[in-house]
Backbone as JSON Lines, residues from 0, in Angstrom:
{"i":0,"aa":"X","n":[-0.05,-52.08,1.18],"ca":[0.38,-50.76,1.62],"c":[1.21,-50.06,0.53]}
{"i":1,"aa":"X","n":[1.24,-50.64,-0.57],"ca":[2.3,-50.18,-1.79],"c":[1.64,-49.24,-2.19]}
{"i":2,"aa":"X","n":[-0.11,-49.56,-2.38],"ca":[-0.95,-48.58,-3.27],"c":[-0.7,-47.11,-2.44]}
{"i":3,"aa":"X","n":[-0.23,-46.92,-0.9],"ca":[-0.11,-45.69,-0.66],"c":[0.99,-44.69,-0.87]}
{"i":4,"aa":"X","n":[2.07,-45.56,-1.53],"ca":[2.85,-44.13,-2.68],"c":[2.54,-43.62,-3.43]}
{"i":5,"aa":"X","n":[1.62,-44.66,-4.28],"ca":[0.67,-43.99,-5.54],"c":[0.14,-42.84,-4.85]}
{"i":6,"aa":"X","n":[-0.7,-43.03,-4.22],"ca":[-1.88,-42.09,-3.45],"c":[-1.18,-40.91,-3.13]}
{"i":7,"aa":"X","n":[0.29,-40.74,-2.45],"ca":[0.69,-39.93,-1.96],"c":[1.82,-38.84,-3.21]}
{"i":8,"aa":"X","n":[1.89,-39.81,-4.13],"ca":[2.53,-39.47,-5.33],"c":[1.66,-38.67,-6.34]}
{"i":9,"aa":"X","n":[-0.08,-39.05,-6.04],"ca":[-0.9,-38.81,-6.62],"c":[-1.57,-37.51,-6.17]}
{"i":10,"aa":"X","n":[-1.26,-37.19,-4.62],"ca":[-1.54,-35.97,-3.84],"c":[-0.4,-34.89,-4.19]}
{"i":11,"aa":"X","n":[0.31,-35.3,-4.2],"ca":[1.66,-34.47,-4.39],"c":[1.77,-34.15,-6.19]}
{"i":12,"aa":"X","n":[1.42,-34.26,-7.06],"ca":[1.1,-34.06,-8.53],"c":[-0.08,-33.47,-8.47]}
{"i":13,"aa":"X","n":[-0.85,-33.83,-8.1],"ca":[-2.44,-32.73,-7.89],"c":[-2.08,-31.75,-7.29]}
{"i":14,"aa":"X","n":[-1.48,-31.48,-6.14],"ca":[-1.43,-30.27,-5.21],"c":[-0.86,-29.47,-6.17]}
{"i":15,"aa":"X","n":[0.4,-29.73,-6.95],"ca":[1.16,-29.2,-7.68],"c":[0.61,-28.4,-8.63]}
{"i":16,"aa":"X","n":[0.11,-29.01,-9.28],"ca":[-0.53,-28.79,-10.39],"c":[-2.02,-27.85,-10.01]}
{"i":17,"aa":"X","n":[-2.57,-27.7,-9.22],"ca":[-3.44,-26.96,-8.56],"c":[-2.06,-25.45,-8.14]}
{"i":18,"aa":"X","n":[-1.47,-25.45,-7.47],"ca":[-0.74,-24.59,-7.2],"c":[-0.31,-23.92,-8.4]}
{"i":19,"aa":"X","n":[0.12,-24.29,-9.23],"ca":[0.88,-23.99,-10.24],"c":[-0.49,-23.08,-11.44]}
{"i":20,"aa":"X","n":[-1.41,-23.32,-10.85],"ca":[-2.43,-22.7,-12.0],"c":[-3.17,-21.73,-11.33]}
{"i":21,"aa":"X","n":[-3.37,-22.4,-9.78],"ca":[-4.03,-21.18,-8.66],"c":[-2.82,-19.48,-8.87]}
{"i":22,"aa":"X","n":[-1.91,-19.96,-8.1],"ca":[-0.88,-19.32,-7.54],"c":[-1.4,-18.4,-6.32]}
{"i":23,"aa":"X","n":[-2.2,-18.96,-5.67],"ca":[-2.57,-18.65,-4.5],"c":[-2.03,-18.86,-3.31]}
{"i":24,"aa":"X","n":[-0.71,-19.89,-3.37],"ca":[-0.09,-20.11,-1.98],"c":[-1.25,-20.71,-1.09]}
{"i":25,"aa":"X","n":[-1.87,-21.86,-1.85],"ca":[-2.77,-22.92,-1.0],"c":[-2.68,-24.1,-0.72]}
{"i":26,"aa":"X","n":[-2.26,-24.74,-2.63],"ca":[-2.13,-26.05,-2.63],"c":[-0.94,-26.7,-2.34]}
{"i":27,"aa":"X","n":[0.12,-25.42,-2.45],"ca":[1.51,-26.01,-2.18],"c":[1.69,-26.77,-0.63]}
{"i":28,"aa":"X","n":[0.8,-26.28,0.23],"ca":[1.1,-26.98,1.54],"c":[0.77,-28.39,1.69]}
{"i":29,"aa":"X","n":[-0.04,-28.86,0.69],"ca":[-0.37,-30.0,0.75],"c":[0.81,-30.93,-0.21]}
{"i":30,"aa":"X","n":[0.89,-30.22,-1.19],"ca":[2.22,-30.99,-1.82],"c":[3.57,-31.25,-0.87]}
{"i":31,"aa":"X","n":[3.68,-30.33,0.45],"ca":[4.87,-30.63,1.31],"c":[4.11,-32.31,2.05]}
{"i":32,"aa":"X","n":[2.96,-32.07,2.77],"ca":[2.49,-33.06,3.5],"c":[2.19,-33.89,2.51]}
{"i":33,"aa":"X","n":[2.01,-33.98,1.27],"ca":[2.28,-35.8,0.74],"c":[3.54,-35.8,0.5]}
{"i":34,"aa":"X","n":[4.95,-35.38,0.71],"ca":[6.44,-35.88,0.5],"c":[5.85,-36.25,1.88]}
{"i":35,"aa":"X","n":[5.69,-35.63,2.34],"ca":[5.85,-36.65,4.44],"c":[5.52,-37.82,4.53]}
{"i":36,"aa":"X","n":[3.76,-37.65,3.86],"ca":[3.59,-39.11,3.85],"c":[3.93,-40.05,2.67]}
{"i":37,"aa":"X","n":[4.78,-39.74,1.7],"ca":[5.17,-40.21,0.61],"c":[6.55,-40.97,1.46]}
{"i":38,"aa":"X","n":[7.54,-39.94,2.5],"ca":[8.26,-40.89,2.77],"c":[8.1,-41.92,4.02]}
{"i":39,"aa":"X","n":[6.47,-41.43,5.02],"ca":[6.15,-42.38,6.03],"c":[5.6,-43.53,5.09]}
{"i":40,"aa":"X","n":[5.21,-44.05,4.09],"ca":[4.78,-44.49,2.79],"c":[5.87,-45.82,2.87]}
{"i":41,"aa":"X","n":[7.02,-44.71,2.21],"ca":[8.52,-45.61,2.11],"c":[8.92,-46.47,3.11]}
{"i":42,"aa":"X","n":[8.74,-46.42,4.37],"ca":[9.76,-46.7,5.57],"c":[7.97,-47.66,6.21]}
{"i":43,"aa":"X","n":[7.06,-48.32,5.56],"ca":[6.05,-48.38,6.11],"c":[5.52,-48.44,7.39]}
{"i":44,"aa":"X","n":[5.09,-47.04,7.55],"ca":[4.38,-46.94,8.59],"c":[2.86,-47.16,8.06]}
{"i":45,"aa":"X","n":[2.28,-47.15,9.25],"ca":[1.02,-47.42,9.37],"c":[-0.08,-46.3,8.43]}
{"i":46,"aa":"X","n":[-1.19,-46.47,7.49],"ca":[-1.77,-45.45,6.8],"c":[-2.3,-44.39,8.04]}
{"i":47,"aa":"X","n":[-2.42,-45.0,9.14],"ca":[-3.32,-43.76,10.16],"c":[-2.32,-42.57,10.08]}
{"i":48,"aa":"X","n":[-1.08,-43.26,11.26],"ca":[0.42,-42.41,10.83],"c":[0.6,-41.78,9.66]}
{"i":49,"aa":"X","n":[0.43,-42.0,8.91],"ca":[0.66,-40.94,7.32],"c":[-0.06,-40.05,7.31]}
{"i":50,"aa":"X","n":[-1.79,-40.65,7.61],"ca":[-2.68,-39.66,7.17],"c":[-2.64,-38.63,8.33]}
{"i":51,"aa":"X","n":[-2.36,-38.84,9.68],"ca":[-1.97,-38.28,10.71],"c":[-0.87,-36.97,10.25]}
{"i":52,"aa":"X","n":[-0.03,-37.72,10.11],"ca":[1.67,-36.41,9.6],"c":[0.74,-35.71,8.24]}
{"i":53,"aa":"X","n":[0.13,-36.39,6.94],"ca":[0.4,-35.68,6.22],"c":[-0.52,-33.84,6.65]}
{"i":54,"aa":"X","n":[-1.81,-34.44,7.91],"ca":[-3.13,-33.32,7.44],"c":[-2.32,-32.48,8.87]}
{"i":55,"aa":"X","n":[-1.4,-32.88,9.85],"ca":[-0.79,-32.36,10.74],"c":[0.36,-31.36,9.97]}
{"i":56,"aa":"X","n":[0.92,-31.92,9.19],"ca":[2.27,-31.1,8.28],"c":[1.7,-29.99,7.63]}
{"i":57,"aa":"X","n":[0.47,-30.32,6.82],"ca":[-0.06,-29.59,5.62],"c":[-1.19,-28.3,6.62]}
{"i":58,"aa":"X","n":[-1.83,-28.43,7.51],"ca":[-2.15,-27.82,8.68],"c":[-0.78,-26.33,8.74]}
{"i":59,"aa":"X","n":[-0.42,-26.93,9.64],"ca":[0.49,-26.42,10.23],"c":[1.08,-25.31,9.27]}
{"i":60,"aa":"X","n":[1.76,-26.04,7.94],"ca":[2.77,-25.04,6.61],"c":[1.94,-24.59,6.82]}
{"i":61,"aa":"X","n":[0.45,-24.45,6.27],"ca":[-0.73,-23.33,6.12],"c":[-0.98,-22.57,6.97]}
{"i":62,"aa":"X","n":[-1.04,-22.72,8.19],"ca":[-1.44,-21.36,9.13],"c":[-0.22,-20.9,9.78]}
{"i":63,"aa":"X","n":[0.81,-21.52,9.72],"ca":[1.85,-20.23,9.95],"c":[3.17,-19.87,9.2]}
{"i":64,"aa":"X","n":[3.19,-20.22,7.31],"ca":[4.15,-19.8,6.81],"c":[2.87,-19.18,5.72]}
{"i":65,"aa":"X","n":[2.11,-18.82,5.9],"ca":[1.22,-18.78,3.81],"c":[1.25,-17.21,4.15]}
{"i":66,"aa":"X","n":[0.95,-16.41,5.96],"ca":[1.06,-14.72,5.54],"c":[2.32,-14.23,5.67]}
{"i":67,"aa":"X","n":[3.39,-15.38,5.9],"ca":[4.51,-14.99,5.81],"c":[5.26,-14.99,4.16]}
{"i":68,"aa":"X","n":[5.21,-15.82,4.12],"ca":[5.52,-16.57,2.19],"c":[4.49,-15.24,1.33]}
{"i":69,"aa":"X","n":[3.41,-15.09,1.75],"ca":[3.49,-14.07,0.6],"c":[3.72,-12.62,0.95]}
{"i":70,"aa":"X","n":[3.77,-12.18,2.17],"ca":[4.27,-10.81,2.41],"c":[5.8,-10.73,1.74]}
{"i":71,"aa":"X","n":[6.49,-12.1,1.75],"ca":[8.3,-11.93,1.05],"c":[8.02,-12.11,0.25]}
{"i":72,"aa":"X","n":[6.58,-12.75,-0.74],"ca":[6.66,-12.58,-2.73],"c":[6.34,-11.45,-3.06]}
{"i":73,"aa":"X","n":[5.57,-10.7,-2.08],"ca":[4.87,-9.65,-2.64],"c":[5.09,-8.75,-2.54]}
{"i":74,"aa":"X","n":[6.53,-8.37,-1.64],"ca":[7.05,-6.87,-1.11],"c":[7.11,-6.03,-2.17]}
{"i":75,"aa":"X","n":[7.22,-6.13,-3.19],"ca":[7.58,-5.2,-3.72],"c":[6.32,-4.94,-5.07]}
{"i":76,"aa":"X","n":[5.48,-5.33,-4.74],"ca":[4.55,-5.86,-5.6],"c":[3.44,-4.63,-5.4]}
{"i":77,"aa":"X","n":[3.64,-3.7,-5.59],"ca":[2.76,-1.82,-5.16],"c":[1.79,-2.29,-6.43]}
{"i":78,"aa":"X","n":[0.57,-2.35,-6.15],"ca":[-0.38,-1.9,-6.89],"c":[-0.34,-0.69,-7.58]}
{"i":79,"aa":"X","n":[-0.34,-0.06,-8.7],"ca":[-0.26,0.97,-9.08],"c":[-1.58,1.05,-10.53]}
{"i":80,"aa":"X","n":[-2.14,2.47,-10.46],"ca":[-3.18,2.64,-10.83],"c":[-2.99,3.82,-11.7]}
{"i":81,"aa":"X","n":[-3.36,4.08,-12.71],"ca":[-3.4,5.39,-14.06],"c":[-3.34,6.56,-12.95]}
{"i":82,"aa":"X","n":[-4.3,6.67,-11.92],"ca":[-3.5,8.22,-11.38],"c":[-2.55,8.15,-10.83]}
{"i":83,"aa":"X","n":[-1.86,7.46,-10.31],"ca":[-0.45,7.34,-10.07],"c":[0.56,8.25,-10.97]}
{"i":84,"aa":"X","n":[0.57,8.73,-12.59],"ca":[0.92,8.95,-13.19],"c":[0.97,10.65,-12.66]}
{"i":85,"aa":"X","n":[-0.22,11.39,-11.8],"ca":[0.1,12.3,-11.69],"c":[0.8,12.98,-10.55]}
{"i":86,"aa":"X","n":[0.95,12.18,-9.62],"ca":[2.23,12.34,-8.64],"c":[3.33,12.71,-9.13]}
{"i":87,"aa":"X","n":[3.46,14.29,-8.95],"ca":[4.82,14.83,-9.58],"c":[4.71,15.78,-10.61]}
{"i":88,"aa":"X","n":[3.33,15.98,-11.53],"ca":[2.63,16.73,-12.0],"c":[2.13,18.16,-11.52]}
{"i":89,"aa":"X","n":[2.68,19.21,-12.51],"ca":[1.87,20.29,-11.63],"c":[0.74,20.56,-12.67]}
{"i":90,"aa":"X","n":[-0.4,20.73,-11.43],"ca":[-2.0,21.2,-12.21],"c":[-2.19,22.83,-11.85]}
{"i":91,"aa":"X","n":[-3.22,23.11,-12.28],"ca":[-3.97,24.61,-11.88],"c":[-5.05,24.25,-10.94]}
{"i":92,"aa":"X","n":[-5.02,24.97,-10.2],"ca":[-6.11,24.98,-9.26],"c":[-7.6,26.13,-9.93]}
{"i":93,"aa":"X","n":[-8.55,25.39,-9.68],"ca":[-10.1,26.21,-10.46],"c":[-10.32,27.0,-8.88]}
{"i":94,"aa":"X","n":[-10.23,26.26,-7.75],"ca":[-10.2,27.14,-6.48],"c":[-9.39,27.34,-5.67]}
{"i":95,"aa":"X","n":[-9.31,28.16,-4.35],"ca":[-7.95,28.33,-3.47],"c":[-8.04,27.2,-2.74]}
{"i":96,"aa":"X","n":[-7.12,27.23,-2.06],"ca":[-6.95,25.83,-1.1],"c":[-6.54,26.44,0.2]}
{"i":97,"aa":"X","n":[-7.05,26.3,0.6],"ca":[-6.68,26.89,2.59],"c":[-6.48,25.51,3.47]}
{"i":98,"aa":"X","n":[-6.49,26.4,4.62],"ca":[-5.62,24.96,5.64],"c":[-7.39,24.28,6.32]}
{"i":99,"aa":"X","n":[-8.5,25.32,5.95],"ca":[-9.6,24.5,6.76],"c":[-10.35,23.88,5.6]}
{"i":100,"aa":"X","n":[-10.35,24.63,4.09],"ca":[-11.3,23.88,2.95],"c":[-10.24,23.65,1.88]}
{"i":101,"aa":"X","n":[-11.04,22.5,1.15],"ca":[-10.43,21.94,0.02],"c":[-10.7,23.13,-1.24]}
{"i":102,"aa":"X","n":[-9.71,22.58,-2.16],"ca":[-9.71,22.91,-3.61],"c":[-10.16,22.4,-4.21]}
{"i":103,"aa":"X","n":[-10.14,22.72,-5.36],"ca":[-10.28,22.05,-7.01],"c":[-9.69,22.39,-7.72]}
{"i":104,"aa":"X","n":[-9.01,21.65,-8.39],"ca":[-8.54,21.64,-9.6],"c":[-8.92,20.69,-10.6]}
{"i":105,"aa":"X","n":[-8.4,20.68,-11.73],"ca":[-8.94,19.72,-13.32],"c":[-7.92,19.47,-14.14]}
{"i":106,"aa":"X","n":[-7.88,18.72,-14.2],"ca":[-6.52,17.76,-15.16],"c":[-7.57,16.08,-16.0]}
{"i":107,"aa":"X","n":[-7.09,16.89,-17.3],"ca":[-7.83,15.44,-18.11],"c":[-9.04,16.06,-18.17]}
{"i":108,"aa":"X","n":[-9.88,17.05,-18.12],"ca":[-11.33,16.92,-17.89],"c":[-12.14,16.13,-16.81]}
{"i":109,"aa":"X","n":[-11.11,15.91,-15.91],"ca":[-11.17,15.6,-14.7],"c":[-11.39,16.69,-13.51]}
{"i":110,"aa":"X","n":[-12.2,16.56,-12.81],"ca":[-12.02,17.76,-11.44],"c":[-12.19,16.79,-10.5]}
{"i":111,"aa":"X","n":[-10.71,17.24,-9.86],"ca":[-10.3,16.89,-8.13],"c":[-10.64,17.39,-7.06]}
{"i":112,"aa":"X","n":[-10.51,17.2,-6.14],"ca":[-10.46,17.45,-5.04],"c":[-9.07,17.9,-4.29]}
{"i":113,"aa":"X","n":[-8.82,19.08,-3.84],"ca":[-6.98,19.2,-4.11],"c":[-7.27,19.68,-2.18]}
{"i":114,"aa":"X","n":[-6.32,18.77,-1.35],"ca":[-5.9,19.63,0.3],"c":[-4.2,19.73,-0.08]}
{"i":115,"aa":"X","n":[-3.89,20.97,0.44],"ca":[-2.85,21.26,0.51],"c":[-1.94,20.93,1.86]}
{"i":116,"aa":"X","n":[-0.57,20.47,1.52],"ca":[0.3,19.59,2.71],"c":[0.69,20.46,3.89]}
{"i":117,"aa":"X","n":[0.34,20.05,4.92],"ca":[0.94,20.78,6.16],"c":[0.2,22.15,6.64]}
{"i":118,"aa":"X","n":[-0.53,22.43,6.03],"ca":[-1.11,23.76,6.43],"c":[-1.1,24.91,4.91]}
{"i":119,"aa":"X","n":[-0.5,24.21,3.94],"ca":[-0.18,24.88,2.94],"c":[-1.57,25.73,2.29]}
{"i":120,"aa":"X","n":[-1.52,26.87,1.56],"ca":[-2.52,27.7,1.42],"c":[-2.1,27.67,-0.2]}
{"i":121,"aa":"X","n":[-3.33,27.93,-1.18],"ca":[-2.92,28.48,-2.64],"c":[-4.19,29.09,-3.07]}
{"i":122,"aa":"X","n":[-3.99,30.19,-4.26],"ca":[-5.24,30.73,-4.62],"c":[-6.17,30.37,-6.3]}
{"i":123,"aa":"X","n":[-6.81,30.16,-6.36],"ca":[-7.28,30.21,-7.67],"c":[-6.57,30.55,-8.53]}
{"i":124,"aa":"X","n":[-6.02,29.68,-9.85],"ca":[-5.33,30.05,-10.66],"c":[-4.03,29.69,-10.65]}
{"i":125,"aa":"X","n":[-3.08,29.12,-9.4],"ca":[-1.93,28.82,-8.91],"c":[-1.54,27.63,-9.52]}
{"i":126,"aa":"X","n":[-0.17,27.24,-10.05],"ca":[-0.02,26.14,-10.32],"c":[0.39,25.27,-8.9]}
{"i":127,"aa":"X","n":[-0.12,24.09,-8.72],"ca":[0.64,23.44,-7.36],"c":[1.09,21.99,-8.2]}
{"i":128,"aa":"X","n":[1.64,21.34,-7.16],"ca":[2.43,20.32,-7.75],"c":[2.1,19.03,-6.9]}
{"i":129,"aa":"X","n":[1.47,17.88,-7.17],"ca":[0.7,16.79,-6.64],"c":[1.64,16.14,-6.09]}
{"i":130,"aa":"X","n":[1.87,15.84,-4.75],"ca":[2.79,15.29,-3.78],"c":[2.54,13.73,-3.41]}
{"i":131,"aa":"X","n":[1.25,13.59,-3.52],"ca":[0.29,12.21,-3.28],"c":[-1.11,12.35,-3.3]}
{"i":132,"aa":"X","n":[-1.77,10.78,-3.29],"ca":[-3.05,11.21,-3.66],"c":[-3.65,10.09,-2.44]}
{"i":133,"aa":"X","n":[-4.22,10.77,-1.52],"ca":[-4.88,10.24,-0.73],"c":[-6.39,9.54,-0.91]}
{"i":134,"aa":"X","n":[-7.27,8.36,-1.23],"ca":[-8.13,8.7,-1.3],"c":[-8.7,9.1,-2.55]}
{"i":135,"aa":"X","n":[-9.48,10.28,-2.3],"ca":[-9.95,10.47,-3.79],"c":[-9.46,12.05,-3.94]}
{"i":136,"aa":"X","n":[-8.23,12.27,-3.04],"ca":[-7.95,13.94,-2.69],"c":[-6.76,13.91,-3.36]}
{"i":137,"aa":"X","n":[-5.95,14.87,-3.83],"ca":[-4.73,15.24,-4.45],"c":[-4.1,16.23,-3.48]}
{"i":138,"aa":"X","n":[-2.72,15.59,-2.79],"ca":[-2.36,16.28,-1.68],"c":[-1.19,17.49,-2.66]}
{"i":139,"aa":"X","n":[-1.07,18.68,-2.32],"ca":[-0.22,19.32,-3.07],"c":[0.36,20.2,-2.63]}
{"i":140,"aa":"X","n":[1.71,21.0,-2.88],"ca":[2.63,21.86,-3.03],"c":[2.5,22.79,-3.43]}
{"i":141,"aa":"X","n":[3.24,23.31,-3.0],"ca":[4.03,24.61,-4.15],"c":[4.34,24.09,-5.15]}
{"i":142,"aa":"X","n":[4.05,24.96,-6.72],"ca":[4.54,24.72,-7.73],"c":[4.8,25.61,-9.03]}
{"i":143,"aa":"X","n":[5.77,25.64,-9.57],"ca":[5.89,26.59,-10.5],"c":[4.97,26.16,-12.17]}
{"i":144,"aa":"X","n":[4.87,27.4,-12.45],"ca":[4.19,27.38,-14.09],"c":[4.93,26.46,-15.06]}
């Protein structure tokens, strides 16, 4: 029964080491359930008992701490993308923008798609000022030249 510290010493260095290269928040649950059975191991219990706690422990961490554990690594973790850059930018509009049809405007040699916020109205030629970008739309303001 000695060879099952190895084994569990040997689960717990693999998991690790899988975790550590994944970083997927997968293998680590299994590295908790071989310390379990690393210390049911120690105190010899029976291999069923081990293998029992370790796939019961490693179970368990996994389906109810892994969408918790990474919603708290990842809070603050905003995807952010090159148009992001123009939130806060004022463009020209190529058309008006009313509260029932979209605009256009062009920034970069780019042409958008521009709805204006809240009911907001602008005419051809207007500078507005990009508030957010919904989608593939540029939500916008009032904005000065």
């Amino acid at each position: 029964m000695d060879y099952m510290i190895w084994v569990w010493v040997g689960i717990l260095v693999l998991s690790a080491i899988i975790e550590f290269a994944t970083v997927e928040m997968v293998a680590i649950w299994f590295s908790v359930g071989a310390i379990v059975g690393l210390i049911c191991a120690l105190f010899s219990a029976p291999i069923w008992l081990q293998i029992v706690l370790f796939v019961v422990v490693s179970a368990a961490l996994m389906l109810f701490l892994r969408t918790i554990s990474l919603k708290w690594l990842l809070r603050n973790a905003k995807e952010k993308t090159n148009i992001d850059v123009l939130i806060g930018q004022k463009i020209k509009l190529i058309t008006a923008v009313t509260e029932d049809e979209f605009g256009s405007a062009k920034h970069n040699d780019v042409v958008w798609t521009v709805a204006g916020e809240d009911g907001f109205t602008a005419e051809a030629g207007e500078y507005v000022k990009v508030v957010e970008i919904k989608g593939n739309k540029l939500i916008v303001s009032k904005g000065d030249k």
